[in-house]
One Martini backbone bead per residue (centre of mass of N, CA, C, O) as a GRO file, in nm:
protein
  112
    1UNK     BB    1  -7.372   6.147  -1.422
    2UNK     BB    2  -7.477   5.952  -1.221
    3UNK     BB    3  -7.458   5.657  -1.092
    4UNK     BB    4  -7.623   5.348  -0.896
    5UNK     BB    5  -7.360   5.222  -0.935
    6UNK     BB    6  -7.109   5.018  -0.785
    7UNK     BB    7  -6.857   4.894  -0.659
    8UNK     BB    8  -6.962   4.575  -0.448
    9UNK     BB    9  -7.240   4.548  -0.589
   10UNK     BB   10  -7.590   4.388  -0.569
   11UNK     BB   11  -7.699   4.281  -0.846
   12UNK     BB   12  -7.978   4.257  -1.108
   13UNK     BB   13  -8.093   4.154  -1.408
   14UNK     BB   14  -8.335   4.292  -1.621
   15UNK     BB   15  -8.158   4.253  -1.921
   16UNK     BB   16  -8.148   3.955  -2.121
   17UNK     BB   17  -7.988   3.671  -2.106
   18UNK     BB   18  -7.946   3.763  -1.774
   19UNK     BB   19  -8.249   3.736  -1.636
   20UNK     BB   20  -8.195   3.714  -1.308
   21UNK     BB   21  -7.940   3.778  -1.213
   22UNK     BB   22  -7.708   3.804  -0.925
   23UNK     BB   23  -7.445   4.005  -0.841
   24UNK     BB   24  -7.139   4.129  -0.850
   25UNK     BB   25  -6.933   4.424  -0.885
   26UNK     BB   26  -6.614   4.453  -1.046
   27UNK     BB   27  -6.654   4.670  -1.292
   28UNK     BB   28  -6.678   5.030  -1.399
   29UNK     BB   29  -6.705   5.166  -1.731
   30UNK     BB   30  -6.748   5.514  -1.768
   31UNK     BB   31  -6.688   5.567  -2.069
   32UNK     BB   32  -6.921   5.296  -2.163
   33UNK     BB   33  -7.093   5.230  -1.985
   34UNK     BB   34  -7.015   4.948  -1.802
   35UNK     BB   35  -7.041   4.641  -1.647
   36UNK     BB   36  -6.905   4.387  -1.422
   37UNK     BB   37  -7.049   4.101  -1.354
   38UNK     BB   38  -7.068   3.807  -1.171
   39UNK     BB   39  -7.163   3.550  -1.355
   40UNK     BB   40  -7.216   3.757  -1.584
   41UNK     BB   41  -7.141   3.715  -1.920
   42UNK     BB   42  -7.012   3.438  -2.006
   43UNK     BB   43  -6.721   3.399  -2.217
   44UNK     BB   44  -6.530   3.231  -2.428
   45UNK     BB   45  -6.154   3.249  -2.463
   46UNK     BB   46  -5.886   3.239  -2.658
   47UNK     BB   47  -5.598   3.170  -2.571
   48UNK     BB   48  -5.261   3.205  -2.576
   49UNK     BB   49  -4.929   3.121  -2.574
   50UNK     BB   50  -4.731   3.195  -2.296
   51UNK     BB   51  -4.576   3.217  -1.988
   52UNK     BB   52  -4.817   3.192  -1.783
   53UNK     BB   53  -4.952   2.993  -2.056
   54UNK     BB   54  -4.799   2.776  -2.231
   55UNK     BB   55  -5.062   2.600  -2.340
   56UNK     BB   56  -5.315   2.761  -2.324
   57UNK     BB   57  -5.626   2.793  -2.426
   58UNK     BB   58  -5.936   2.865  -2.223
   59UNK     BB   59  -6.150   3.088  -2.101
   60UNK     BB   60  -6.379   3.234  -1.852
   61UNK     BB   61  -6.516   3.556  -1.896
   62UNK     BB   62  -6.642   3.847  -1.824
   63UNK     BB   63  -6.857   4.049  -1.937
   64UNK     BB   64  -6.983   4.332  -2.022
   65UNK     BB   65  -7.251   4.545  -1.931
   66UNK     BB   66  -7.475   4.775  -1.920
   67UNK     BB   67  -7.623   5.029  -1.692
   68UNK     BB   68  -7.941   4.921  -1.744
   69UNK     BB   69  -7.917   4.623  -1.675
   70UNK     BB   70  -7.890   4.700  -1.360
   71UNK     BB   71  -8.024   4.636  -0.995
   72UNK     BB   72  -8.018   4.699  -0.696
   73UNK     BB   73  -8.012   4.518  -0.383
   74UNK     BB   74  -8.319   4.535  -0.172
   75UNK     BB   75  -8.416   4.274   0.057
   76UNK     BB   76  -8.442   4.095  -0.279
   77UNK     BB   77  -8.444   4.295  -0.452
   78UNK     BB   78  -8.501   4.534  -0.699
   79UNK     BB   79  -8.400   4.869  -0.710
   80UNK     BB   80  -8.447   5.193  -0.752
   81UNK     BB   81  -8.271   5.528  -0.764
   82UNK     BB   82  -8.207   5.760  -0.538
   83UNK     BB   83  -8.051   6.094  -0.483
   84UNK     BB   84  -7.956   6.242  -0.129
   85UNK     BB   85  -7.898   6.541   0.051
   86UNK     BB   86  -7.840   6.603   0.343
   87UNK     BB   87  -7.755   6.825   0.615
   88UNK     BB   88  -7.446   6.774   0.625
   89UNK     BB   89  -7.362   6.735   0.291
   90UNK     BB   90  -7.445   6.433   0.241
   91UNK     BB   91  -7.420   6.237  -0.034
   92UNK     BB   92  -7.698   5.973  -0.141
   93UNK     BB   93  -7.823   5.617  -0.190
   94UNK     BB   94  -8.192   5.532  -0.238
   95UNK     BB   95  -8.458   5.337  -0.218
   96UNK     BB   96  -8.719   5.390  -0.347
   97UNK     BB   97  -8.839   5.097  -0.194
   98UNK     BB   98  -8.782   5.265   0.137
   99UNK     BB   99  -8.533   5.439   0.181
  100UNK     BB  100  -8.301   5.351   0.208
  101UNK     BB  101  -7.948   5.275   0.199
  102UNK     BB  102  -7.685   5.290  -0.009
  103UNK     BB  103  -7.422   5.251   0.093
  104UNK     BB  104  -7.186   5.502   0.083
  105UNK     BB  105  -7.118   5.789   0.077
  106UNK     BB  106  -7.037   5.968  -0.194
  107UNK     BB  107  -7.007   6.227  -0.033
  108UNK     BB  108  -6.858   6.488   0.177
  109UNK     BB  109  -6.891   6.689   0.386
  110UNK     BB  110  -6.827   6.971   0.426
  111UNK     BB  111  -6.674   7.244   0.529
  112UNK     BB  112  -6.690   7.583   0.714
   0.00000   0.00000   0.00000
């Protein structure tokens, strides 16, 4: 099944503790269906002492949340996402609610 986002993506929250936040994805889990989003789902983690951080003490890092709860920005809007394979047979991602395009074609075109 396609993704509707991809990472470098602004997307925002729909659904959840933070609804109606916006950020990037810094990273698309496909395993688990779940992306992290910069700055929505942060939770604090207690790291323990290492070489890198001798000190050891607590950590704030953005967690996973689903791909089901957020929604491409385009316009300053979330809209649902469709995709079109053009003529030239590149398929692309495009705003439900305007037919923009959503960022780079998915695939490129065949060669004949």
């Amino acid at each position: 099944m396609p993704r509707h986002v991809r990472k470098g993506d602004l997307v925002q929250v729909i659904a959840g503790d933070d609804k109606g936040r916006q950020g990037v994805i810094l990273r698309v889990i496909t395993k688990d269906n779940r992306v992290v989003v910069q700055g929505v789902n942060v939770r604090r983690k207690h790291v323990r002492p290492s070489q890198n951080n001798p000190q050891g003490g607590t950590v704030d890092r953005e967690m996973p949340i689903h791909i089901s709860n957020v929604q491409p920005v385009v316009n300053g809007k979330p809209t649902r996402v469709r995709f079109q394979t053009k003529d030239d047979g590149t398929k692309v991602r495009v705003a439900a609610n305007g037919g923009q395009q959503i960022g780079q074609p998915l695939h490129k075109a065949r060669k004949s």
